[in-house]
PDB file as gemmi writes it, atoms N, CA and C in Angstrom:
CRYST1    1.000    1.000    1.000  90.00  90.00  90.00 P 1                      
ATOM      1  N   UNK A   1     -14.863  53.355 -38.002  1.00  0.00           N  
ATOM      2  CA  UNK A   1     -14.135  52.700 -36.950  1.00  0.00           C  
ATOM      3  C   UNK A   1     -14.720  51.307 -36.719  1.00  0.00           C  
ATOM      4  N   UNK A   2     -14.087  50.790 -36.665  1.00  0.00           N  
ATOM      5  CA  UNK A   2     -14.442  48.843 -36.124  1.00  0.00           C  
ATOM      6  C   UNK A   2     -13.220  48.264 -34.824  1.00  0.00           C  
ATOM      7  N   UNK A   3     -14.421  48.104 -34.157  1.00  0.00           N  
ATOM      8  CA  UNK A   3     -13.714  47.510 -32.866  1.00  0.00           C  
ATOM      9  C   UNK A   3     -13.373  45.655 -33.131  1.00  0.00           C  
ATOM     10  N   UNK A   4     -12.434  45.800 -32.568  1.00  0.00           N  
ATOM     11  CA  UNK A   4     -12.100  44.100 -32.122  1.00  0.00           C  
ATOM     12  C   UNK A   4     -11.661  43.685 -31.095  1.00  0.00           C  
ATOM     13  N   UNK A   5     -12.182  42.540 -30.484  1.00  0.00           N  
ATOM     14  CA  UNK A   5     -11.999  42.102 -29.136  1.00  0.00           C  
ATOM     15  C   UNK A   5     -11.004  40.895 -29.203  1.00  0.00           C  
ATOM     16  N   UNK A   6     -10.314  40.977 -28.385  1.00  0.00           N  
ATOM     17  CA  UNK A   6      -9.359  40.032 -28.589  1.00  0.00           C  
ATOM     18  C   UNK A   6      -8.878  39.630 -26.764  1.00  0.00           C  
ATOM     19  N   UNK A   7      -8.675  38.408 -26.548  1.00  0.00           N  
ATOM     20  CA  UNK A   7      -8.698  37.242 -25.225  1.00  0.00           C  
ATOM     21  C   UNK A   7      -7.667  36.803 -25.799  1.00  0.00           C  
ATOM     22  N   UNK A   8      -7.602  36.228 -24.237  1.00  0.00           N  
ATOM     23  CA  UNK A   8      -6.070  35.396 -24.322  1.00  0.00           C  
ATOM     24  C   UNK A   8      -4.859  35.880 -24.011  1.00  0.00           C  
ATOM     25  N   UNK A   9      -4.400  37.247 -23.712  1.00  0.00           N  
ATOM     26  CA  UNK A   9      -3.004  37.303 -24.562  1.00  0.00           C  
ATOM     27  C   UNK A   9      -2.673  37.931 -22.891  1.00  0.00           C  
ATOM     28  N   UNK A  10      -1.730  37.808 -22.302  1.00  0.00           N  
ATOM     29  CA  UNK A  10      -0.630  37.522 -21.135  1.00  0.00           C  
ATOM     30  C   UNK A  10      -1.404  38.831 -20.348  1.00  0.00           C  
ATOM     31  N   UNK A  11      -1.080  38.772 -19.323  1.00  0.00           N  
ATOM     32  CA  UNK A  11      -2.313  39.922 -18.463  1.00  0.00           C  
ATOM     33  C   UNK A  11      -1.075  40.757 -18.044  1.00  0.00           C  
ATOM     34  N   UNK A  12       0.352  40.702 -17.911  1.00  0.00           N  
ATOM     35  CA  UNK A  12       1.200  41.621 -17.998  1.00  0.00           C  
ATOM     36  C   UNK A  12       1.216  42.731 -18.951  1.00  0.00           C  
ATOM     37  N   UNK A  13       0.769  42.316 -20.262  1.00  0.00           N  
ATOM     38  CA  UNK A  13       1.077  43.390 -21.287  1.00  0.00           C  
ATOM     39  C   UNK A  13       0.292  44.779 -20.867  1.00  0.00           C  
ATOM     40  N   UNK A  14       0.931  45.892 -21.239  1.00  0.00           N  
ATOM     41  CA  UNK A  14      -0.256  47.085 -21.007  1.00  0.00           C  
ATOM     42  C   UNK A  14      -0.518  47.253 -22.122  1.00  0.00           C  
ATOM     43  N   UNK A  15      -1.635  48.449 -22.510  1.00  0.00           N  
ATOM     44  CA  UNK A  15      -2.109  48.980 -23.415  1.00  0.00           C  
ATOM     45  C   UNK A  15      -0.893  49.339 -24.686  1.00  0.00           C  
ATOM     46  N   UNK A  16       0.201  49.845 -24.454  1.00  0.00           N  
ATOM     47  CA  UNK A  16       1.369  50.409 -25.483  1.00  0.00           C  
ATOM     48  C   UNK A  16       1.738  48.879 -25.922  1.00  0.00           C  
ATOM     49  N   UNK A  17       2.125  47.796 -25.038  1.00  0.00           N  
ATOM     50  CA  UNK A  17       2.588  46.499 -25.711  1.00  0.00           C  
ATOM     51  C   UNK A  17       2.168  45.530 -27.163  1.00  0.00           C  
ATOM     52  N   UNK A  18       0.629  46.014 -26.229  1.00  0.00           N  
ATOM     53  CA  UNK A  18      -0.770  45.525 -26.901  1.00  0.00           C  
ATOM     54  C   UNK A  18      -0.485  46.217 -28.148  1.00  0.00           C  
ATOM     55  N   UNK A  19      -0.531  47.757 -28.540  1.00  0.00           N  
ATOM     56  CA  UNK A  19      -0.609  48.963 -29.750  1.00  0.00           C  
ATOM     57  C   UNK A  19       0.148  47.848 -30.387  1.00  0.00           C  
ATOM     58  N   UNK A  20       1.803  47.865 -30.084  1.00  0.00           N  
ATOM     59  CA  UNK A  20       2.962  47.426 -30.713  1.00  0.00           C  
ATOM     60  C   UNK A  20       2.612  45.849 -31.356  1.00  0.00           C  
ATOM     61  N   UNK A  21       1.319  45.090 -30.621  1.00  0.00           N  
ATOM     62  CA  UNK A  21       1.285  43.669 -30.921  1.00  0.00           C  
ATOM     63  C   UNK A  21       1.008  43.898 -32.582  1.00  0.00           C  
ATOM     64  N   UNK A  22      -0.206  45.066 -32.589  1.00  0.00           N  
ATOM     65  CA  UNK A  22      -1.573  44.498 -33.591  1.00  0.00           C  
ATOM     66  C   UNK A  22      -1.227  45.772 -34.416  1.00  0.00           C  
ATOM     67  N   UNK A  23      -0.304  46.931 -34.567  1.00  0.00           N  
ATOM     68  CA  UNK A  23      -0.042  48.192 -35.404  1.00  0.00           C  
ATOM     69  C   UNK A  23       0.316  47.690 -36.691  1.00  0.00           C  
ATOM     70  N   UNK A  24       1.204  46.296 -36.645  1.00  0.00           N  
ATOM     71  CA  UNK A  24       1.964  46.189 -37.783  1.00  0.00           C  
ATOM     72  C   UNK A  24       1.078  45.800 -39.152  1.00  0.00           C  
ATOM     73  N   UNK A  25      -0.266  45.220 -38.376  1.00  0.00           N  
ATOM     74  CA  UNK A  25      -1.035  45.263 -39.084  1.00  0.00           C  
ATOM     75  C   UNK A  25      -2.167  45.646 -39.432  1.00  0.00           C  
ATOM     76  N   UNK A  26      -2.619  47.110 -38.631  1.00  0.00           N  
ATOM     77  CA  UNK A  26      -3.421  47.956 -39.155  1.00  0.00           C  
ATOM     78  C   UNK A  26      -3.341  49.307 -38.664  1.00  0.00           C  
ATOM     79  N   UNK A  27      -4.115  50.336 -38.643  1.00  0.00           N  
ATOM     80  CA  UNK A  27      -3.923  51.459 -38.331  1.00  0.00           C  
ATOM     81  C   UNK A  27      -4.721  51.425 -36.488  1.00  0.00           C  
ATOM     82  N   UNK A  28      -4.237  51.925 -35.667  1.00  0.00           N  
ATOM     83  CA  UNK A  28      -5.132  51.604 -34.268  1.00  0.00           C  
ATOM     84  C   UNK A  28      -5.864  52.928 -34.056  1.00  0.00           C  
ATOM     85  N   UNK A  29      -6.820  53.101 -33.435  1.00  0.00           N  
ATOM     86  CA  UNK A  29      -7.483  54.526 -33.261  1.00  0.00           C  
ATOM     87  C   UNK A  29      -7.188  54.383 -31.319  1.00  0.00           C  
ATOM     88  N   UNK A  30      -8.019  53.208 -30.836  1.00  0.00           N  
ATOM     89  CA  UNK A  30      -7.825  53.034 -29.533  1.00  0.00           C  
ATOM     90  C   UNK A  30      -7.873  52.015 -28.784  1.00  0.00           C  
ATOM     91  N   UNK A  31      -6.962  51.413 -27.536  1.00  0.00           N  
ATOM     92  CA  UNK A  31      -7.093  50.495 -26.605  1.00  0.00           C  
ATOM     93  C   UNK A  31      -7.372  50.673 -25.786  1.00  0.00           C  
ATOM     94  N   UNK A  32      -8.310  49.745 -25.359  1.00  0.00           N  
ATOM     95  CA  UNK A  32      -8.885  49.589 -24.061  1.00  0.00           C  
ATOM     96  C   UNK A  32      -9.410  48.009 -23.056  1.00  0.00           C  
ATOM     97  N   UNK A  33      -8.101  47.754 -22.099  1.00  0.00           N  
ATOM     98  CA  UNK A  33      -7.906  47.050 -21.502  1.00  0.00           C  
ATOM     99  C   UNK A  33      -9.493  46.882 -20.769  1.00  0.00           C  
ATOM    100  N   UNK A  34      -9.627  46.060 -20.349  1.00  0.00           N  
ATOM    101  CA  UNK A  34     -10.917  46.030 -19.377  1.00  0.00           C  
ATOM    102  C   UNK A  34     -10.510  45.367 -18.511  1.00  0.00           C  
ATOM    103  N   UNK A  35     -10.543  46.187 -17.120  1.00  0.00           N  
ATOM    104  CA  UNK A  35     -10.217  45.828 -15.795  1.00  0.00           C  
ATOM    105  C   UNK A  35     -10.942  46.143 -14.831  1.00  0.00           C  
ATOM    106  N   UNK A  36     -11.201  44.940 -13.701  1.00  0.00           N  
ATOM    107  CA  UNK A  36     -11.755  44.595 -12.418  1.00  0.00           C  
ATOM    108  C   UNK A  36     -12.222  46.328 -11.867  1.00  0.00           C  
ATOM    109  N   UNK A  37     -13.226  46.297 -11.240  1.00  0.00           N  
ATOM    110  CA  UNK A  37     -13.274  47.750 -10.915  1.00  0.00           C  
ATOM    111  C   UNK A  37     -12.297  48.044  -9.397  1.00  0.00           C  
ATOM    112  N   UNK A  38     -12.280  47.349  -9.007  1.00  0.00           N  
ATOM    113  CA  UNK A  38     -12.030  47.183  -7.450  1.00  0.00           C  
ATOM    114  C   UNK A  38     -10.816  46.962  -7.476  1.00  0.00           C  
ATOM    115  N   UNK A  39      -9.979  46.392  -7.947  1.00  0.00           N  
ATOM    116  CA  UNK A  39      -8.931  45.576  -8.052  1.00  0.00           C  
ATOM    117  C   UNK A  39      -7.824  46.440  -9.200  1.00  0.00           C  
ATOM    118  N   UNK A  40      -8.230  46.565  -9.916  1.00  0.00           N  
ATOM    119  CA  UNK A  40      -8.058  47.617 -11.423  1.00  0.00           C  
ATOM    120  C   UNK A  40      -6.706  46.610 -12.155  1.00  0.00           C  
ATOM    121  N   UNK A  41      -6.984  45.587 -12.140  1.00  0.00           N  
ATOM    122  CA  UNK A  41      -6.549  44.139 -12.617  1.00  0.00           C  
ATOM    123  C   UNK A  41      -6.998  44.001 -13.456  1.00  0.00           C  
ATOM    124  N   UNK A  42      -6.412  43.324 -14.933  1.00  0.00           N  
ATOM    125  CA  UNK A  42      -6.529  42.858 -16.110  1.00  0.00           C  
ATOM    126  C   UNK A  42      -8.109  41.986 -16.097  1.00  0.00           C  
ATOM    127  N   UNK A  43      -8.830  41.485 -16.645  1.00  0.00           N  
ATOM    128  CA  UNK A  43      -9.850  40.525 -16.718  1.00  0.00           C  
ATOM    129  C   UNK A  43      -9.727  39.621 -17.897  1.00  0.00           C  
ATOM    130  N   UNK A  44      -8.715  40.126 -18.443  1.00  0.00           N  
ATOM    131  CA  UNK A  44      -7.804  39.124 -19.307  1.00  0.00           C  
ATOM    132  C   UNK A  44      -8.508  39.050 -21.162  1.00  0.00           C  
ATOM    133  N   UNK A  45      -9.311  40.763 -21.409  1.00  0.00           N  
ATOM    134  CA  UNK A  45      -9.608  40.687 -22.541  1.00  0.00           C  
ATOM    135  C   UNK A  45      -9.788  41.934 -22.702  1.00  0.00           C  
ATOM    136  N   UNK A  46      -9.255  42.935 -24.068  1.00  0.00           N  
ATOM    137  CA  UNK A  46      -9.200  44.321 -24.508  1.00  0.00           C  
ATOM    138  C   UNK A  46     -10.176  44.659 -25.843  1.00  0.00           C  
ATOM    139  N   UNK A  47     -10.123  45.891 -26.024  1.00  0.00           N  
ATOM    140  CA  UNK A  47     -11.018  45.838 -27.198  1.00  0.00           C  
ATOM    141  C   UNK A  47     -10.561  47.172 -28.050  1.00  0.00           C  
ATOM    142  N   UNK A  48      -9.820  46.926 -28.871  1.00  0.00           N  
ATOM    143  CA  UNK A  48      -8.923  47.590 -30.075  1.00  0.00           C  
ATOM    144  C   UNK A  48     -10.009  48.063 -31.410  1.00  0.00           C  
ATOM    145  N   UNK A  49      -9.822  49.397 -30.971  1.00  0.00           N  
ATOM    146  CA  UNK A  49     -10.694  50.153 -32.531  1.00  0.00           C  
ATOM    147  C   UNK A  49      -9.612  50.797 -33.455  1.00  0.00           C  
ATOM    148  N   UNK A  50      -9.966  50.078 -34.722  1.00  0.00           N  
ATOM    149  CA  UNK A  50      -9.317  50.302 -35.629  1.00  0.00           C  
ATOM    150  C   UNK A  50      -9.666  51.452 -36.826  1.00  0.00           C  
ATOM    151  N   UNK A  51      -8.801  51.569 -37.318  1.00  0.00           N  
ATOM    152  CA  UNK A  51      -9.210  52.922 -38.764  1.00  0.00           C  
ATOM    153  C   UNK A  51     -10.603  52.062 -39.737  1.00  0.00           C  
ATOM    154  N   UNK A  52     -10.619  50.799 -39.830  1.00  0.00           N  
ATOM    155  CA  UNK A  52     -11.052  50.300 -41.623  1.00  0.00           C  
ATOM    156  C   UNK A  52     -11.217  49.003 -40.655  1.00  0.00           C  
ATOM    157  N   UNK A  53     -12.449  48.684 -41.719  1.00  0.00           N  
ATOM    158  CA  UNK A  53     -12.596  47.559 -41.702  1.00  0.00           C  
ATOM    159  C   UNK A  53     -11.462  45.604 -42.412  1.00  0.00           C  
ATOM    160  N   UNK A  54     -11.050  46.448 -43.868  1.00  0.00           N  
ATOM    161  CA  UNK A  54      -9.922  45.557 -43.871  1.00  0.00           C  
ATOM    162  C   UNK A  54      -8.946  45.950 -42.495  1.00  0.00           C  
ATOM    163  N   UNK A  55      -8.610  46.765 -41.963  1.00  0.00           N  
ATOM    164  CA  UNK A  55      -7.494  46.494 -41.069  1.00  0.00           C  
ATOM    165  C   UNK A  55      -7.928  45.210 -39.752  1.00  0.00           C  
ATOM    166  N   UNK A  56      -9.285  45.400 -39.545  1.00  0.00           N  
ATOM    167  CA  UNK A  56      -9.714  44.735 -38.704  1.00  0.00           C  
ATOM    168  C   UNK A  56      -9.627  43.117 -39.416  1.00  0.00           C  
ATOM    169  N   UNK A  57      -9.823  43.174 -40.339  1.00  0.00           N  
ATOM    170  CA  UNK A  57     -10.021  41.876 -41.008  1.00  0.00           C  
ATOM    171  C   UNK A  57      -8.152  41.046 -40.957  1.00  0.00           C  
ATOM    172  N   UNK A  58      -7.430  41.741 -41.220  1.00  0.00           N  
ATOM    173  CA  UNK A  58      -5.897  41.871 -41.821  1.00  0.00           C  
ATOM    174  C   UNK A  58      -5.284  41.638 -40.008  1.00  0.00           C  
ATOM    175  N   UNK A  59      -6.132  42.008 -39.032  1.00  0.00           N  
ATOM    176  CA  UNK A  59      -5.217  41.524 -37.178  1.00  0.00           C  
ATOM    177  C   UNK A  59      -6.127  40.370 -37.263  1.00  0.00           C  
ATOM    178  N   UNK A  60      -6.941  39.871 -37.711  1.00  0.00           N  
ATOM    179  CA  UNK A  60      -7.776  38.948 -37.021  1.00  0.00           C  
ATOM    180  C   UNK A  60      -7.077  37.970 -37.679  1.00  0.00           C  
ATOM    181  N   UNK A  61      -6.342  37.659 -38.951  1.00  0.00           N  
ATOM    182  CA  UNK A  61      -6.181  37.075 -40.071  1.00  0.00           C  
ATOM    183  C   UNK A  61      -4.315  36.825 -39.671  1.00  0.00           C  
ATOM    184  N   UNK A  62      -4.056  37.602 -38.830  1.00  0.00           N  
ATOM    185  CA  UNK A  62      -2.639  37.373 -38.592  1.00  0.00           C  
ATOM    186  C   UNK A  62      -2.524  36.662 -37.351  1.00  0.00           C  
ATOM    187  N   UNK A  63      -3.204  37.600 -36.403  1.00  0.00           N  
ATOM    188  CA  UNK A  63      -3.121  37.197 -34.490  1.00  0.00           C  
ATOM    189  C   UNK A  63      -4.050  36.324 -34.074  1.00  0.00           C  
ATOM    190  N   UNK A  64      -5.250  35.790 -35.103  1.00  0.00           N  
ATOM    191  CA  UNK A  64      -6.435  35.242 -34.403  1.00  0.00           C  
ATOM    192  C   UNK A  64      -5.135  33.105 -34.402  1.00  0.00           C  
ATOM    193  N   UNK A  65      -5.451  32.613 -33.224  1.00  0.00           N  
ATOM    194  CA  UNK A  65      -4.730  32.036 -32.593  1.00  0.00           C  
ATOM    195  C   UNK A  65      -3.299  31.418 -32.392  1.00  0.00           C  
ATOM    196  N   UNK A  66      -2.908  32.717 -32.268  1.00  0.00           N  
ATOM    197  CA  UNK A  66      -1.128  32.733 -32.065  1.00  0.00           C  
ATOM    198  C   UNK A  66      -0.280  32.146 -30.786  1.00  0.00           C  
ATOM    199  N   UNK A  67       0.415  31.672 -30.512  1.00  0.00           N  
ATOM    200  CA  UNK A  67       0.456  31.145 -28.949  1.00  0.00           C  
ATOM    201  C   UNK A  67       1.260  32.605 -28.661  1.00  0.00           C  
ATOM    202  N   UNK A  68       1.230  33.194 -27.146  1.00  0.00           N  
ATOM    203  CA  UNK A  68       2.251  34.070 -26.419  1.00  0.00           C  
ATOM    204  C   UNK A  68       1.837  34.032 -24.945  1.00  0.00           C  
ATOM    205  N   UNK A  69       3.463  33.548 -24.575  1.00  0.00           N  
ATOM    206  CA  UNK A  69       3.711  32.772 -23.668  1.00  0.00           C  
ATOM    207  C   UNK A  69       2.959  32.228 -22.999  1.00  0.00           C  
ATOM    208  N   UNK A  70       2.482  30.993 -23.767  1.00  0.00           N  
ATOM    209  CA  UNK A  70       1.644  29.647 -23.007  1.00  0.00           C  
ATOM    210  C   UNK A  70       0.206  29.800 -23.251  1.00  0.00           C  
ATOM    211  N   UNK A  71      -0.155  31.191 -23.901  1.00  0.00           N  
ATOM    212  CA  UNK A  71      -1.829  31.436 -24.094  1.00  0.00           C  
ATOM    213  C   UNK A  71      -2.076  31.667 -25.553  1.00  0.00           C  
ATOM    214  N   UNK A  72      -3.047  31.360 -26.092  1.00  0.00           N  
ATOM    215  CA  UNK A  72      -3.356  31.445 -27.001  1.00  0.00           C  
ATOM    216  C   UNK A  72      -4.748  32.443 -27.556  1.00  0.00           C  
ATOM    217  N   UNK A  73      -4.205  33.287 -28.600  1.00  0.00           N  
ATOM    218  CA  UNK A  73      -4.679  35.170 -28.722  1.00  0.00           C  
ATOM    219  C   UNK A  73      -6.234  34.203 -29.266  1.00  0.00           C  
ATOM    220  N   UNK A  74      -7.129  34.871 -28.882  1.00  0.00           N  
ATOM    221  CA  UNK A  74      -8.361  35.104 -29.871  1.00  0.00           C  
ATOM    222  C   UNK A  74      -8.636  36.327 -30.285  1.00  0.00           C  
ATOM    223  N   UNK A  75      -9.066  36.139 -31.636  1.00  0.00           N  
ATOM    224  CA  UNK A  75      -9.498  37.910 -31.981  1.00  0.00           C  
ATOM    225  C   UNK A  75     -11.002  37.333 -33.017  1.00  0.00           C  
ATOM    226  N   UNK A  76     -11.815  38.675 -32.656  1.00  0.00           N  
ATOM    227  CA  UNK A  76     -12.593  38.553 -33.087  1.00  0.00           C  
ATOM    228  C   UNK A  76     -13.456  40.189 -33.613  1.00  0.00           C  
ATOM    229  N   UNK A  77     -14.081  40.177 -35.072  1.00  0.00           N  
ATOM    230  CA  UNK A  77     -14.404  41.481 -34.953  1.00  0.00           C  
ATOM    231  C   UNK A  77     -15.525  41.860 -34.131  1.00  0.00           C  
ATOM    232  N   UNK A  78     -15.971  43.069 -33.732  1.00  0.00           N  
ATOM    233  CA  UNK A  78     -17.177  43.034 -32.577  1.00  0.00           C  
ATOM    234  C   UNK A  78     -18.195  44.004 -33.886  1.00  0.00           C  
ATOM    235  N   UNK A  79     -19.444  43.323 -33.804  1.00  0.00           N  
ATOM    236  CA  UNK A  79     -19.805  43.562 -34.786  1.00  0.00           C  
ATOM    237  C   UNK A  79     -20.863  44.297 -33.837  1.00  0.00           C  
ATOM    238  N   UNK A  80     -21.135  45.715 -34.617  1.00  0.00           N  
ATOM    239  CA  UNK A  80     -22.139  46.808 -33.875  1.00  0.00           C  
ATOM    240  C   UNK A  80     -23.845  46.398 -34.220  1.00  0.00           C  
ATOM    241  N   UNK A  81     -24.346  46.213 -32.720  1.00  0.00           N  
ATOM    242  CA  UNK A  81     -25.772  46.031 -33.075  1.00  0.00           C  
ATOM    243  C   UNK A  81     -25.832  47.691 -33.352  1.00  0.00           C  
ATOM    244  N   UNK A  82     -27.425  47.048 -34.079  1.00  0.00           N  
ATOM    245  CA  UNK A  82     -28.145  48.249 -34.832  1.00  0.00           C  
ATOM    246  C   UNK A  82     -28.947  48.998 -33.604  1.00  0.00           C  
ATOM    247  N   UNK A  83     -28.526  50.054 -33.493  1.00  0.00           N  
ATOM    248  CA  UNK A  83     -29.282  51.271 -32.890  1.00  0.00           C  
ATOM    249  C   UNK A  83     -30.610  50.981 -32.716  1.00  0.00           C  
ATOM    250  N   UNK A  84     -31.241  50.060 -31.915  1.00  0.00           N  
ATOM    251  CA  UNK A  84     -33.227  50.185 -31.909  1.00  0.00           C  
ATOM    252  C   UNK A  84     -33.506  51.247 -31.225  1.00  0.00           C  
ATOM    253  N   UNK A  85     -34.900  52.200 -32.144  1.00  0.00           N  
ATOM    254  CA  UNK A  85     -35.793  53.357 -31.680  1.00  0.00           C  
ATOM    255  C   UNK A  85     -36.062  52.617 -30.317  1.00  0.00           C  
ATOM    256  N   UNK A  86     -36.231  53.671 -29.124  1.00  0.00           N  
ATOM    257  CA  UNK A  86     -36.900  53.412 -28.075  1.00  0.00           C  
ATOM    258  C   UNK A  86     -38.693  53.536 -28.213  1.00  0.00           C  
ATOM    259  N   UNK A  87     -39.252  52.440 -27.473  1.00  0.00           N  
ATOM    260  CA  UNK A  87     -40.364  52.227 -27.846  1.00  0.00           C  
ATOM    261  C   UNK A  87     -41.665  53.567 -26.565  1.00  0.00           C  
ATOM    262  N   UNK A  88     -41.975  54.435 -27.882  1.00  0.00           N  
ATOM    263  CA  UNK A  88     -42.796  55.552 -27.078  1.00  0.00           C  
ATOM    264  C   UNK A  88     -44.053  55.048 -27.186  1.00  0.00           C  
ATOM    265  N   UNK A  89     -44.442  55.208 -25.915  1.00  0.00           N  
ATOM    266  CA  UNK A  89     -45.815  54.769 -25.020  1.00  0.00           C  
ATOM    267  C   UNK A  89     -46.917  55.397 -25.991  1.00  0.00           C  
ATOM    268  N   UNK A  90     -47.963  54.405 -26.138  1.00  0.00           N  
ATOM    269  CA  UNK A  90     -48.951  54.904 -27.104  1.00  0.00           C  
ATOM    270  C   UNK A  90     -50.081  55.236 -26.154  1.00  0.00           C  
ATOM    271  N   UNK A  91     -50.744  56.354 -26.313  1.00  0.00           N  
ATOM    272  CA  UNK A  91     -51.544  56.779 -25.149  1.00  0.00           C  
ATOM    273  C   UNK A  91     -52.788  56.283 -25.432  1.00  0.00           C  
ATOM    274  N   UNK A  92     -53.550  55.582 -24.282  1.00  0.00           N  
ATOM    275  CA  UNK A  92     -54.771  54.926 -24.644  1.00  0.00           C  
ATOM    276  C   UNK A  92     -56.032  55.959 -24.336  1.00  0.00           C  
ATOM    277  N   UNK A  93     -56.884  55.845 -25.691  1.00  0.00           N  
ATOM    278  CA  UNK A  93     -57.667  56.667 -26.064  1.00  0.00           C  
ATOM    279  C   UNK A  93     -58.843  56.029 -25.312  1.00  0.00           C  
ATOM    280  N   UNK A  94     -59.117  56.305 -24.651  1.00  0.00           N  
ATOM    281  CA  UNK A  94     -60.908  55.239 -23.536  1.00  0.00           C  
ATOM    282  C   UNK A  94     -61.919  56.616 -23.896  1.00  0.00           C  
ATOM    283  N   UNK A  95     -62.988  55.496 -24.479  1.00  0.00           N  
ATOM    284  CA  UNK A  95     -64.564  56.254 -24.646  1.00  0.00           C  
ATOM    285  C   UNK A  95     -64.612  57.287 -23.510  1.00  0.00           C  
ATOM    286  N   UNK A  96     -65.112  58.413 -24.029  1.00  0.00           N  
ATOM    287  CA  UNK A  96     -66.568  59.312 -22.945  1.00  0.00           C  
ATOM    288  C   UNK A  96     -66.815  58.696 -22.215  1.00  0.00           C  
ATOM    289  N   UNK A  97     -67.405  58.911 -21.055  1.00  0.00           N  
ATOM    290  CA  UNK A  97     -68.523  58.576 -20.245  1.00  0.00           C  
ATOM    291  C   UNK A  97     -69.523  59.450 -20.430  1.00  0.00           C  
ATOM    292  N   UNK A  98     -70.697  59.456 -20.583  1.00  0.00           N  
ATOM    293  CA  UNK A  98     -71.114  60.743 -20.883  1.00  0.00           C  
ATOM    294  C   UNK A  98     -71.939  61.066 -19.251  1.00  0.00           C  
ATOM    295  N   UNK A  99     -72.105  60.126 -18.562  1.00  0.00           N  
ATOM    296  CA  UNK A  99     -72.533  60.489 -17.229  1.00  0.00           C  
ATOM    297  C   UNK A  99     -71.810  59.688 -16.256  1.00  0.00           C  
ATOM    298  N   UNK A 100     -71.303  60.477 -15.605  1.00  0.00           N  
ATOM    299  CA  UNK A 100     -70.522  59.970 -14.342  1.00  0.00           C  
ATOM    300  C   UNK A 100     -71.191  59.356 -13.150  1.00  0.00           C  
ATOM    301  N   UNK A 101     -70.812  58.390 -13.213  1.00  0.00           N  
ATOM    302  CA  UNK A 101     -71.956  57.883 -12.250  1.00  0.00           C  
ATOM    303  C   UNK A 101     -71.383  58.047 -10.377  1.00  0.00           C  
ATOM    304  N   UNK A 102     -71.914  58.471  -9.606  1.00  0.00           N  
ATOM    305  CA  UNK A 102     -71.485  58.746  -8.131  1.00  0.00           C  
ATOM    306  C   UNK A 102     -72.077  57.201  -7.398  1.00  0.00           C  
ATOM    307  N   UNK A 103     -70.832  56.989  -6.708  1.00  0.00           N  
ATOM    308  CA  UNK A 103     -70.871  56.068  -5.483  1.00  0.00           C  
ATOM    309  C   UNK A 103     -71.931  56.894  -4.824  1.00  0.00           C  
ATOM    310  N   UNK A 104     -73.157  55.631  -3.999  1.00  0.00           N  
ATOM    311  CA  UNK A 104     -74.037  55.963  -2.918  1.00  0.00           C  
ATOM    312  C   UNK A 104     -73.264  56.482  -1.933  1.00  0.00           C  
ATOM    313  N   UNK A 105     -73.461  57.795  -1.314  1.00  0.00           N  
ATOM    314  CA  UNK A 105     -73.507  57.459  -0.305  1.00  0.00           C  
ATOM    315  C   UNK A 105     -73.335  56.732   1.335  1.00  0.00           C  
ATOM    316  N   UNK A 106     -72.568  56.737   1.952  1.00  0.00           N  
ATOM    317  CA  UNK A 106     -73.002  55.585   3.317  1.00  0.00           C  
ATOM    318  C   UNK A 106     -73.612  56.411   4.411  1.00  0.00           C  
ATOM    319  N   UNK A 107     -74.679  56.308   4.827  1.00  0.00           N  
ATOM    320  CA  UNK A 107     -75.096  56.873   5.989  1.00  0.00           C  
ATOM    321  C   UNK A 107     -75.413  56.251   7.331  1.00  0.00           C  
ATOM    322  N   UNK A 108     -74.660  57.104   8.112  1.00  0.00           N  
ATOM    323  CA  UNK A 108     -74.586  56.323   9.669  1.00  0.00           C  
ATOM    324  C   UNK A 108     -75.601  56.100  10.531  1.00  0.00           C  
TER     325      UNK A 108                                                      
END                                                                             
C-alpha cells in the first residue's frame, strides 16, 4: 500500500467525489479527508492509499497540478519513514562499596 497526499482540490468534494477523481487512474484501497476536530470541516488536504506503487506514481503524473474550480491539485507520494527501535535504557552498572559509610550522628 502507498499513501498519497494530495492539497488543493475544492473543500466541497467528499470522500466518494474524491474516489471518482483519482480511480481512473489507479486502484484506491482508502480515503481519508482530514478534518478540523471541532468543526468537522475540510482542512483542505486528504490522504489516498493506493494498491501499487506505479498506481501512486500514474495519479501523481496525471492530477499533480490540474486546475478545479479556481484551485490548483497538488499530489504528492507520502513516503513511509522507517520504523526506529525504541531506545531501551541501559542500566548503569556503579562499583561496590565495600563499606558503607554512616552519616555522624547529631547530638543535642
Amino acid at each position: 500500500m502507498v499513501k498519497i497526499f494530495v492539497s488543493g482540490y475544492p473543500l466541497e468534494m467528499d470522500e466518494l467525489e474524491l474516489a471518482q477523481l483519482v480511480s481512473p487512474h489507479g486502484e484506491i484501497s482508502t480515503v481519508k479527508i482530514v478534518r478540523d476536530k471541532a468543526t468537522r470541516k475540510p482542512k483542505g488536504y486528504v490522504f489516498i492509499e493506493l494498491v501499487s506503487r506505479q498506481a501512486a506514481e500514474r495519479v501523481m503524473e496525471a492530477l499533480d497540478g490540474t486546475e478545479m474550480q479556481g484551485k490548483t491539485l497538488t499530489v504528492r507520494i507520502r513516503e513511509e519513514e522507517p520504523v526506529r527501535p525504541v531506545p531501551v535504557s541501559k542500566r548503569v552498572e556503579r562499583s561496590p562499596d565495600p563499606i558503607k559509610k554512616k552519616r555522624p550522628r547529631r547530638t543535642l
